[in-house]
LOGUPA-166442 format. One record per atom (N, C-alpha, C): residue in one letter; y, x, z. Coordinates in steps of 0.1 Angstrom, whole numbers, padded with zeros to 4 digits, always signed. Layout:
N
AYXZ
...
# end
This chain:
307
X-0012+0008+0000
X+0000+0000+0000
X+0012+0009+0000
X+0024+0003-0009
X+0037+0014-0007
X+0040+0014+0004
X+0046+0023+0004
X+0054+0027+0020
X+0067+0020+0022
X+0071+0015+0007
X+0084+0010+0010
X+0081-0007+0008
X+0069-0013+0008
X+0066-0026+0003
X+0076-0036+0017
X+0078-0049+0016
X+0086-0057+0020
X+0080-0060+0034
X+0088-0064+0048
X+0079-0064+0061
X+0074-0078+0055
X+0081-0085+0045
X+0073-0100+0046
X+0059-0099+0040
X+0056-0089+0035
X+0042-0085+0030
X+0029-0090+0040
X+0020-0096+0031
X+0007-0100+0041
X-0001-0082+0045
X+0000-0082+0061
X-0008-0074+0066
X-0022-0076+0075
X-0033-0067+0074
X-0044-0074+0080
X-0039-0070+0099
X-0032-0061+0098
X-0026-0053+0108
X-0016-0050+0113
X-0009-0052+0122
X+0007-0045+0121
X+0001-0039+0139
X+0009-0026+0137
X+0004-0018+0149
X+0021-0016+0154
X+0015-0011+0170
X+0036-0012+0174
X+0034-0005+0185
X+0040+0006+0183
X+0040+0020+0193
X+0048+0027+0188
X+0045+0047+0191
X+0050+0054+0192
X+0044+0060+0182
X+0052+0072+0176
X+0045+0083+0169
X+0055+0094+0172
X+0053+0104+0170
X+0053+0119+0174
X+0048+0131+0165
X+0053+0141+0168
X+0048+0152+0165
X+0041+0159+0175
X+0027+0160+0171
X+0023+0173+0179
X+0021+0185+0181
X+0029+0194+0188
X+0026+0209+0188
X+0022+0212+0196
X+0009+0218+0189
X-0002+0224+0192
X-0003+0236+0198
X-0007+0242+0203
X-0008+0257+0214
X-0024+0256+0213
X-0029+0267+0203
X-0043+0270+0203
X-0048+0284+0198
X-0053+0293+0210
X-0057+0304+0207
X-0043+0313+0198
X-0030+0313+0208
X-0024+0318+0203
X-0013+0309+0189
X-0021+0301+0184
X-0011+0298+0173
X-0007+0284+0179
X+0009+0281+0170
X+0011+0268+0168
X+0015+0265+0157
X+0007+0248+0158
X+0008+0242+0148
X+0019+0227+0148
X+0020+0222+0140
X+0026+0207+0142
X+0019+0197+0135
X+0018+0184+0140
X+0009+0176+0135
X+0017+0162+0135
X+0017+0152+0129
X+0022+0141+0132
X+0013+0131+0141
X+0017+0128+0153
X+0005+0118+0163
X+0016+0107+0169
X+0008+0106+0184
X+0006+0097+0186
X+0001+0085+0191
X-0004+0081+0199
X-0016+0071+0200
X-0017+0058+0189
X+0000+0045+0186
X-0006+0040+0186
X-0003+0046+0167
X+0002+0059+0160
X+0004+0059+0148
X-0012+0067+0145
X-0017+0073+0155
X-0034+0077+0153
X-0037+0064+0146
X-0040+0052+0156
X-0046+0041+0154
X-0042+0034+0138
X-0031+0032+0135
X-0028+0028+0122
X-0032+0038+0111
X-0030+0052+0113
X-0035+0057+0105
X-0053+0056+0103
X-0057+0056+0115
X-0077+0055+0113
X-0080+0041+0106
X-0068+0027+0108
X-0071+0015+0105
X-0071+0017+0087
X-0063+0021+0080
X-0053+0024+0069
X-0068+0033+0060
X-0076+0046+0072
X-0087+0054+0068
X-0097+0040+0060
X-0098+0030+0073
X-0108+0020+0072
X-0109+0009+0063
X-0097+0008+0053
X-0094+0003+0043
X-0087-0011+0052
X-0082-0009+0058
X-0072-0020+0065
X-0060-0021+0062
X-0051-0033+0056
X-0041-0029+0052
X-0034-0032+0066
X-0019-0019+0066
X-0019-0021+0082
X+0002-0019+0081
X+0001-0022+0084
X+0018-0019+0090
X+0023-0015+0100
X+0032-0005+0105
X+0038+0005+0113
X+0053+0000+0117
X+0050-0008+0134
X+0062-0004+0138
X+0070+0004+0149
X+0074+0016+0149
X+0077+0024+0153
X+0095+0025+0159
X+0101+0040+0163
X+0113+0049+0160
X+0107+0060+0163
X+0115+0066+0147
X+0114+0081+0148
X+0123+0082+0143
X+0129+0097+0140
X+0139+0099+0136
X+0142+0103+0121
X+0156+0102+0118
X+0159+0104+0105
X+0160+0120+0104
X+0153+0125+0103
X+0146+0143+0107
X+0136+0151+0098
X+0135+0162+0097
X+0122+0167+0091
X+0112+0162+0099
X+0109+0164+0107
X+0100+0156+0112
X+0093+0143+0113
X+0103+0132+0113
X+0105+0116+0109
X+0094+0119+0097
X+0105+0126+0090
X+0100+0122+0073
X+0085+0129+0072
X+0081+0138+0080
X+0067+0142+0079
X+0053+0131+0085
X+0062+0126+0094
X+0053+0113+0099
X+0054+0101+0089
X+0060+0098+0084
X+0062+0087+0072
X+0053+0096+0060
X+0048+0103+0056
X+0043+0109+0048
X+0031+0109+0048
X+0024+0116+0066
X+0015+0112+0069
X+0007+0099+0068
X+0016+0092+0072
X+0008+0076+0073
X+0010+0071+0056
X+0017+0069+0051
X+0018+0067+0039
X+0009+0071+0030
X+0000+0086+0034
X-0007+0090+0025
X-0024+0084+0031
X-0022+0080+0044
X-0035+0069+0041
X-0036+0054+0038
X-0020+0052+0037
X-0019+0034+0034
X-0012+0028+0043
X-0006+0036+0050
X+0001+0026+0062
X+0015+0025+0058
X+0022+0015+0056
X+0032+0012+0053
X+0042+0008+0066
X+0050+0020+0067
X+0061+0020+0079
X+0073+0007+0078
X+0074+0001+0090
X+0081-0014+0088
X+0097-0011+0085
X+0102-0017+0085
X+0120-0016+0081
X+0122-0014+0098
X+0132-0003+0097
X+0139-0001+0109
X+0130+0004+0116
X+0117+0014+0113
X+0116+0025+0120
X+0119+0038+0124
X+0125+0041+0111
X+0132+0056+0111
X+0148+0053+0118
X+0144+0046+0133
X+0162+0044+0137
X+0163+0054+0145
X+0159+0067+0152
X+0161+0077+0159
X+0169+0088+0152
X+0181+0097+0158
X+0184+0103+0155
X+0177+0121+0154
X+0163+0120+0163
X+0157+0131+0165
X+0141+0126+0168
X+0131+0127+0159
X+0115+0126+0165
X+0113+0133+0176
X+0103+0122+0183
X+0099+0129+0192
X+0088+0139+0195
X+0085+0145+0205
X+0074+0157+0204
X+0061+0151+0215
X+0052+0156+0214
X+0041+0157+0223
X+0036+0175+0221
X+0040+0181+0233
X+0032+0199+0232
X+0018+0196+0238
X+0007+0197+0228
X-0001+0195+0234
X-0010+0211+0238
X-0018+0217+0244
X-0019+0231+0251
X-0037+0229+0251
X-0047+0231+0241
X-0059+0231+0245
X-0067+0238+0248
X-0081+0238+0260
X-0085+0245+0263
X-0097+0246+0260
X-0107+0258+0263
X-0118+0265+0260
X-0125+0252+0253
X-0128+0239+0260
X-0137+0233+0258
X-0130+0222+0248
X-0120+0223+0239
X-0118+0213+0235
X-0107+0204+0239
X-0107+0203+0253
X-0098+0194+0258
X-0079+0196+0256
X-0073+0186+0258
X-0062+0190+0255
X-0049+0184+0268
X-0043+0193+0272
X-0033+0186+0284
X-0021+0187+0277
X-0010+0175+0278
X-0003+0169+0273
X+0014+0174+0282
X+0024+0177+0271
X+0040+0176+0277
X+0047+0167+0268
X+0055+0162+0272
X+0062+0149+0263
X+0078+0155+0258
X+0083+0155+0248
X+0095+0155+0249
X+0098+0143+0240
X+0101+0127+0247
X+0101+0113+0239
X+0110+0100+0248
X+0118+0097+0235
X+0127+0086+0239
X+0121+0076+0225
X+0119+0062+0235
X+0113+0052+0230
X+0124+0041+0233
X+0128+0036+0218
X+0140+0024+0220
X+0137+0020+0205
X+0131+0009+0202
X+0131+0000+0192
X+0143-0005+0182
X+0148-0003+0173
X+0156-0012+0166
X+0155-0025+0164
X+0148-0028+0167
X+0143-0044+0165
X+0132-0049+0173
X+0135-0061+0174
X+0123-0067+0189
X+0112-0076+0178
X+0119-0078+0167
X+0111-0091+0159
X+0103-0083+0146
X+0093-0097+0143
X+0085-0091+0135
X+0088-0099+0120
X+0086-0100+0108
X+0091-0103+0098
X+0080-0119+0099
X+0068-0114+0102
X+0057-0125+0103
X+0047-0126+0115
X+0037-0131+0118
X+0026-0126+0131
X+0016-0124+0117
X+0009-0110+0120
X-0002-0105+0116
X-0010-0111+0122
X-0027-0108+0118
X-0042-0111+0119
X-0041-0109+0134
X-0038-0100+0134
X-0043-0089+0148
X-0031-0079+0144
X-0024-0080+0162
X-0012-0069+0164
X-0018-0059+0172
X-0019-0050+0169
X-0020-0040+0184
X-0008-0029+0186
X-0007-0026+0201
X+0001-0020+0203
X-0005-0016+0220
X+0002-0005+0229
X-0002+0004+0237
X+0003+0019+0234
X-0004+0026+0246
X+0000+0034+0255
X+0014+0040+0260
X+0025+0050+0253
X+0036+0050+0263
X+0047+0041+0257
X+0041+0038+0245
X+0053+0020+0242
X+0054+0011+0255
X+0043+0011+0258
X+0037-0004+0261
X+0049-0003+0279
X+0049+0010+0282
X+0056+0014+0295
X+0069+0017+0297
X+0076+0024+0287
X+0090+0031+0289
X+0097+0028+0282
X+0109+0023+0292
X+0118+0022+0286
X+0131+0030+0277
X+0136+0019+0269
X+0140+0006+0268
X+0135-0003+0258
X+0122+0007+0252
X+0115-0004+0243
X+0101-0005+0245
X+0100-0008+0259
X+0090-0013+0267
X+0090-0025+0266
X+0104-0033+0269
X+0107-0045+0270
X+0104-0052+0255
X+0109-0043+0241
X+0107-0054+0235
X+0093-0053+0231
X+0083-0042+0230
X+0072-0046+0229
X+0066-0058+0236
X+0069-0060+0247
X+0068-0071+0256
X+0068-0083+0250
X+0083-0084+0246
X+0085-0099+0238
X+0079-0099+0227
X+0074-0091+0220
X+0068-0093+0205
X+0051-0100+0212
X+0049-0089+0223
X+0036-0098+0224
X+0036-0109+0227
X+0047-0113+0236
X+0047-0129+0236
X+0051-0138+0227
X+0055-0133+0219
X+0054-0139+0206
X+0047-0140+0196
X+0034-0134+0199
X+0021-0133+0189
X+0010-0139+0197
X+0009-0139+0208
X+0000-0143+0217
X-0005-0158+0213
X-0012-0160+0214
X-0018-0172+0211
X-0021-0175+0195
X-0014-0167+0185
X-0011-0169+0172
X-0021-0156+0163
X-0020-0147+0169
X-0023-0130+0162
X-0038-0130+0176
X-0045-0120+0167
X-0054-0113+0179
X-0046-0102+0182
X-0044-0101+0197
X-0035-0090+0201
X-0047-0077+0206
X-0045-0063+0202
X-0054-0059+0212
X-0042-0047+0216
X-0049-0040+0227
X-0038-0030+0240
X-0047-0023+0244
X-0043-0008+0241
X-0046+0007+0247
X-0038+0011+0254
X-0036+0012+0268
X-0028+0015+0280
X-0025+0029+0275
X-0036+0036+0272
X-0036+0054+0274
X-0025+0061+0283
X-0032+0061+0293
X-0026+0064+0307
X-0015+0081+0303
X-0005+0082+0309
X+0001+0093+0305
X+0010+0093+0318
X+0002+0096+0327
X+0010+0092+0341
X+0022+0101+0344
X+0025+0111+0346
X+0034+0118+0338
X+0050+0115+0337
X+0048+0100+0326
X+0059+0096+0321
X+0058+0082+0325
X+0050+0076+0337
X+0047+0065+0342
X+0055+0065+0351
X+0061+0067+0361
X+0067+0067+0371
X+0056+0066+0384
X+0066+0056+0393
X+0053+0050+0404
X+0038+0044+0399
X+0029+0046+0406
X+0016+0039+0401
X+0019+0024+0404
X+0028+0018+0412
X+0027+0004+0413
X+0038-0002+0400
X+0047+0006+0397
X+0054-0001+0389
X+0048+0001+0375
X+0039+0009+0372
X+0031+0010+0357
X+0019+0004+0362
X+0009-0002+0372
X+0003-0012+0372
X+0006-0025+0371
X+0021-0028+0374
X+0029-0042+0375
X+0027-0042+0356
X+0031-0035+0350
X+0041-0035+0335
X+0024-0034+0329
X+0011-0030+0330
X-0001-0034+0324
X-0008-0047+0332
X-0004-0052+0342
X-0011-0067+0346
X+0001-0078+0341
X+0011-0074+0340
X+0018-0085+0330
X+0014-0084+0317
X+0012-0073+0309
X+0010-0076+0296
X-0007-0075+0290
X-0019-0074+0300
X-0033-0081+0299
X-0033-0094+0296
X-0025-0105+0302
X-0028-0122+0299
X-0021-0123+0286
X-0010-0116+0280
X-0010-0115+0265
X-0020-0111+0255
X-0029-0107+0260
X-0036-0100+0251
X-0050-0106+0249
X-0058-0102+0239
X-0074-0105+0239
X-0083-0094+0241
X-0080-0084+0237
X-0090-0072+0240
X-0079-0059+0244
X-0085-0054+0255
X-0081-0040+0262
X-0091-0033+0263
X-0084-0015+0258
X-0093-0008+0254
X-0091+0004+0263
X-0098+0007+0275
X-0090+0025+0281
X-0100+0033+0285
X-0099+0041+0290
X-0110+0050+0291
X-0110+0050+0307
X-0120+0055+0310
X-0128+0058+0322
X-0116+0061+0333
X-0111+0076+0325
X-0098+0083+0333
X-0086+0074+0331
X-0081+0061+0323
X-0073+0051+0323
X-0079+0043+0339
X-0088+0040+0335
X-0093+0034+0343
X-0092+0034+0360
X-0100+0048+0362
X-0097+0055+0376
X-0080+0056+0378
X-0071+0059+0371
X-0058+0057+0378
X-0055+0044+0382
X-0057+0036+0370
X-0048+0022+0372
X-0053+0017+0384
X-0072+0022+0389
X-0076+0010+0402
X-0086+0020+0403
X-0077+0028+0411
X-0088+0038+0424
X-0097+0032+0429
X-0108+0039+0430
X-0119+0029+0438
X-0123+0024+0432
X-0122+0015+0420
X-0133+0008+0414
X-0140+0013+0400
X-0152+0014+0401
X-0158+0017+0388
X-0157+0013+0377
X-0160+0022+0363
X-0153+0012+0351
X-0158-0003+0351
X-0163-0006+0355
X-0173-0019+0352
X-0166-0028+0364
X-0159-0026+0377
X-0151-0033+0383
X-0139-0032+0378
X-0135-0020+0372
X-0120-0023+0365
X-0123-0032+0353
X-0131-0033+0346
X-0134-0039+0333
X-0131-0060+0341
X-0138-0057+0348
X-0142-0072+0353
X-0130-0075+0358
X-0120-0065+0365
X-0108-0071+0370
X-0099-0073+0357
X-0100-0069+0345
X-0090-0074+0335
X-0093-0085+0331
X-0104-0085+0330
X-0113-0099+0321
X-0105-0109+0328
X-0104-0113+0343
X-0100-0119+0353
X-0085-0120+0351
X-0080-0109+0348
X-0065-0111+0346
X-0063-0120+0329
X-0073-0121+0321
X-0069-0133+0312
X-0074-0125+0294
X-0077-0112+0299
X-0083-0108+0286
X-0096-0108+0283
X-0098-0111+0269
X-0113-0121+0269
X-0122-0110+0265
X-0122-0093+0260
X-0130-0085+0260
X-0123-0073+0268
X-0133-0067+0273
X-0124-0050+0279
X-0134-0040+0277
X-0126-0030+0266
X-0136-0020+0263
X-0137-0010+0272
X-0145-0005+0274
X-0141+0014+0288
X-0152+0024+0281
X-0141+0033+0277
X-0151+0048+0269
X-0154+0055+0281
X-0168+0059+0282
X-0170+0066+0293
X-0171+0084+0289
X-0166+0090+0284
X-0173+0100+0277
X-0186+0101+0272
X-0195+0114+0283
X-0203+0118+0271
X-0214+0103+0271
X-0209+0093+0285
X-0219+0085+0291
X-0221+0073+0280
X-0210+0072+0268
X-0207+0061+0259
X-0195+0052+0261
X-0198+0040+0261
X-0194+0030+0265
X-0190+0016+0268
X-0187+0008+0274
X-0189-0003+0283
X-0183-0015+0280
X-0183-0028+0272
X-0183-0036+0266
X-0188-0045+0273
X-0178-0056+0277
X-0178-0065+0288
X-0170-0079+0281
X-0175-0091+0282
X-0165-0101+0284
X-0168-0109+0295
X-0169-0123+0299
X-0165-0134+0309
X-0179-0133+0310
X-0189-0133+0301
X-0203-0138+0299
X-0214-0126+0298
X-0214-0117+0291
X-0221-0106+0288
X-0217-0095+0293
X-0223-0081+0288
X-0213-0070+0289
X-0229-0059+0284
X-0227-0047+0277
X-0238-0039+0271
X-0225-0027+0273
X-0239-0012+0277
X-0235-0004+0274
X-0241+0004+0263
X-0230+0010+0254
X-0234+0017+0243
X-0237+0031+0241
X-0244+0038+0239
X-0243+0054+0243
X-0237+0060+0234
X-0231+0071+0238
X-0224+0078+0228
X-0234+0089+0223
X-0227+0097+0209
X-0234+0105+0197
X-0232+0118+0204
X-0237+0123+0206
X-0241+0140+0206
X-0233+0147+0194
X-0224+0151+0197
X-0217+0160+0186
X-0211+0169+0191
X-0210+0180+0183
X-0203+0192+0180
X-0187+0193+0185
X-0181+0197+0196
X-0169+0191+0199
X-0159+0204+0192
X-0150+0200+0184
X-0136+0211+0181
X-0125+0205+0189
X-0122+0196+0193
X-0112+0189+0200
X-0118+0178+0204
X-0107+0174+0216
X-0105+0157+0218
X-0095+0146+0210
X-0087+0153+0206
X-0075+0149+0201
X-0076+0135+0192
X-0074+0126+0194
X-0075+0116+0189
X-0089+0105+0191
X-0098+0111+0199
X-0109+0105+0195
X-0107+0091+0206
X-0097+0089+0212
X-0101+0073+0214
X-0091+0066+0207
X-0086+0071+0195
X-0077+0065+0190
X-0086+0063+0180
X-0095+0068+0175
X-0104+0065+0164
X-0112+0054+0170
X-0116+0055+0183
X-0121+0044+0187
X-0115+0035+0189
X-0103+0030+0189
X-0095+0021+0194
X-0100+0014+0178
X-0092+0019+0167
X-0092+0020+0152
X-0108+0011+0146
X-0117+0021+0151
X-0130+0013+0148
X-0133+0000+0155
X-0127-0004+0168
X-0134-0009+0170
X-0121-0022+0167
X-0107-0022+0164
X-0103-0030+0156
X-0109-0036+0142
X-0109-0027+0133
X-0120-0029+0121
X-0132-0038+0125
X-0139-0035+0135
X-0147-0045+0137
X-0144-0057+0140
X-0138-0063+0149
X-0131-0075+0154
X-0123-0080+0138
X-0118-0076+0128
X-0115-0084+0120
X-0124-0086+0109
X-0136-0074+0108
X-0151-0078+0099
X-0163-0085+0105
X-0159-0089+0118
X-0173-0093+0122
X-0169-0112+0116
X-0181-0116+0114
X-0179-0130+0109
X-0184-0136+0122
X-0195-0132+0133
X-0197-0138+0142
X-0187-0146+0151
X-0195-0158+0153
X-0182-0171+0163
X-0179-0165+0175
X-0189-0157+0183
X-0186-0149+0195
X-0192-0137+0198
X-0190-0135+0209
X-0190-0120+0211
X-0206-0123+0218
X-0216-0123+0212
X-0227-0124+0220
X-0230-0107+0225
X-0240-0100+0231
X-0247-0093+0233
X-0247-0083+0220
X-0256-0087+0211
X-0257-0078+0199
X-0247-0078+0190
X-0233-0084+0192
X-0221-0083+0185
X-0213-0072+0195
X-0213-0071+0205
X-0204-0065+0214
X-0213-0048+0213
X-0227-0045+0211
X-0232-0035+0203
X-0233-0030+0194
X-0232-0037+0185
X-0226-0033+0172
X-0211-0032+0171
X-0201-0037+0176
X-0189-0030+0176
X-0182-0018+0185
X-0191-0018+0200
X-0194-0004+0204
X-0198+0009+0195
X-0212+0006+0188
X-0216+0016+0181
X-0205+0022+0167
X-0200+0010+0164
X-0190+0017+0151
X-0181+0024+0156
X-0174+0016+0166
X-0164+0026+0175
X-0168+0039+0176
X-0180+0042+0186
X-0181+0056+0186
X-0186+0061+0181
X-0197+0058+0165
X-0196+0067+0160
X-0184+0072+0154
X-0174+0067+0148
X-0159+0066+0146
X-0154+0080+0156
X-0157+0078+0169
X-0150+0090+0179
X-0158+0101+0177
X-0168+0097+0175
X-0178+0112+0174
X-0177+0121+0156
X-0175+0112+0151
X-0169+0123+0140
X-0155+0127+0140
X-0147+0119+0146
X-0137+0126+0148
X-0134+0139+0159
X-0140+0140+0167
X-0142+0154+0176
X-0150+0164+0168
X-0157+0159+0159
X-0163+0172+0155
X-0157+0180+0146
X-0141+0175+0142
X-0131+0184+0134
X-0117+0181+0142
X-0109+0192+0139
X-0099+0199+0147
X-0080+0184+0144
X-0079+0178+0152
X-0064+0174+0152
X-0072+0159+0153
X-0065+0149+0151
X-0064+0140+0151
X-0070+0134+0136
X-0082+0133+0128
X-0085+0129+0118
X-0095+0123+0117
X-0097+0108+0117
X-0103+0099+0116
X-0112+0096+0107
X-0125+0088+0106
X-0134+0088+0095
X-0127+0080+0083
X-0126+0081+0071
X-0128+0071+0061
X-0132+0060+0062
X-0138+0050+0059
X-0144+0037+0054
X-0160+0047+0049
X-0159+0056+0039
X-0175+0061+0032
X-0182+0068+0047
X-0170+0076+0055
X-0172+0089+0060
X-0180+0078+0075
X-0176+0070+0080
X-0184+0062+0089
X-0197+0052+0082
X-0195+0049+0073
X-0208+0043+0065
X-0221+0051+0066
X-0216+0068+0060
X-0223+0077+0064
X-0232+0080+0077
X-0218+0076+0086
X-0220+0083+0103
X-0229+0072+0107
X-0230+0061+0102
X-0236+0051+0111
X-0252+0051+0106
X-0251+0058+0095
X-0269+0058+0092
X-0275+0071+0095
X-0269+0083+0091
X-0272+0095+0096
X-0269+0101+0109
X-0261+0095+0121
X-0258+0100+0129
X-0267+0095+0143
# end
């Protein structure tokens, strides 16, 4: 899809977060990368042959224009009034021996616009959108204004950091769970937001707060796929790790794809396993190569029979 096509365009997706540059600190070199959690996610939807739309700020920068380039070159079409920043923001990311990667922010998040041209299929949006202000708020109102209309789904992606107090970044993710249909965090999301309870009690406490699926990646353990009625765990693929970088954003990505290809009326048991399993294998090819790069549509077709 063009990059410059109209917001009134039918999308199967419109995604609504942050994107960034990441510079990288690895074995001496740096690199720069265009990221982000929720611009990962549109870009792996875009991979997945999703037509998807991007609403963002970044800035009118070398860098801006590198991130519009990026996503553009897998299909994602950036909405009007994303490039309203005078300067993109950064993420320094610093990784270590095993892959893993610890995170510094240099990011100001302020929307040009609260509205959307249409309600998409399914909106997603999350992680440090979803929290900081001053375009915390309007992601807010957008979801209340798709809620009941769009499938909304939400990646918290904990970045505590840039959270402030833990009570007032648990207040700002249990207001915006009853907007939503599916929440997706990981284990370590998990353990901050509700010390003390295992993924499987944090899963059950969101369900309760009004979302009707809640996903939890457990690393290498897989993972945990719950709604009101069911819940299966899925194990995760044995792979070759070069990084973390992105791999639950691939997951996030797959397991969107799923929820708009499954034709099933509900989420039985063997539906909530098969949208686990695409998810990770989705994460697991993405760790086995270096930055943030997500499978294809062929490249998981592949992963799901050979892997």
């Amino acid at each position: 899809m063009n990059p410059s096509a109209a917001a009134s365009d039918a999308f199967d997706v419109i995604v609504l977060g942050e994107a960034l540059i990441d510079v990288v600190h690895a074995n001496g070199v740096v690199s720069e990368h265009p990221g982000g959690s929720p611009a990962n996610v549109a870009f792996g939807l875009a991979r997945l042959g999703m037509s998807t739309g991007f609403l963002t700020a970044i800035g009118n920068d070398a860098r801006g224009a590198a991130i519009q380039a990026h996503l553009a070159g897998a299909g994602v079409t950036l909405l009007p009034g994303s490039r309203s920043m005078d300067t993109t923001s950064t993420a320094t990311a610093t990784l270590a021996d095993d892959g893993s990667a610890s995170y510094a922010f240099d990011l100001t998040w302020d929307l040009d616009s609260a509205a959307l041209a249409y309600q998409p299929r399914l909106l997603h949006t999350g992680s440090i959108a979803s929290f900081l202000a001053p375009g915390a708020a309007d992601v807010k109102a957008i979801l209340q204004t798709c809620a009941g209309t769009s499938t909304v789904t939400y990646d918290p992606n904990i970045r505590a950091d840039l959270l402030g107090s833990h009570h007032e970044a648990l207040s700002i993710f249990e207001e915006l769970v009853p907007l939503t249909n599916v929440v997706k965090l990981s284990d370590e999301d998990a353990a901050w937001l509700y010390p003390g309870k295992t993924p499987e009690e944090a899963g059950q406490h969101i369900l309760a707060l009004g979302a009707d699926l809640a996903a939890v990646t457990l690393g290498s353990k897989g993972s945990l796929l719950m709604t009101p009625d069911s819940g299966v765990i899925v194990p995760a693929v044995r792979s070759v790790v070069a990084d973390t970088i992105g791999a639950g954003d691939s997951y996030m990505a797959a397991l969107i794809f799923g929820l708009l290809t499954n034709s099933a009326d509900d989420w039985t048991p063997s539906v909530l396993e098969s949208l686990g399993r695409t998810a990770t294998k989705a994460a697991a090819i993405t760790v086995r190569r270096p930055g943030a790069n997500p499978p294809s549509l062929t490249e998981l077709h592949v992963g799901l029979t050979e892997l």
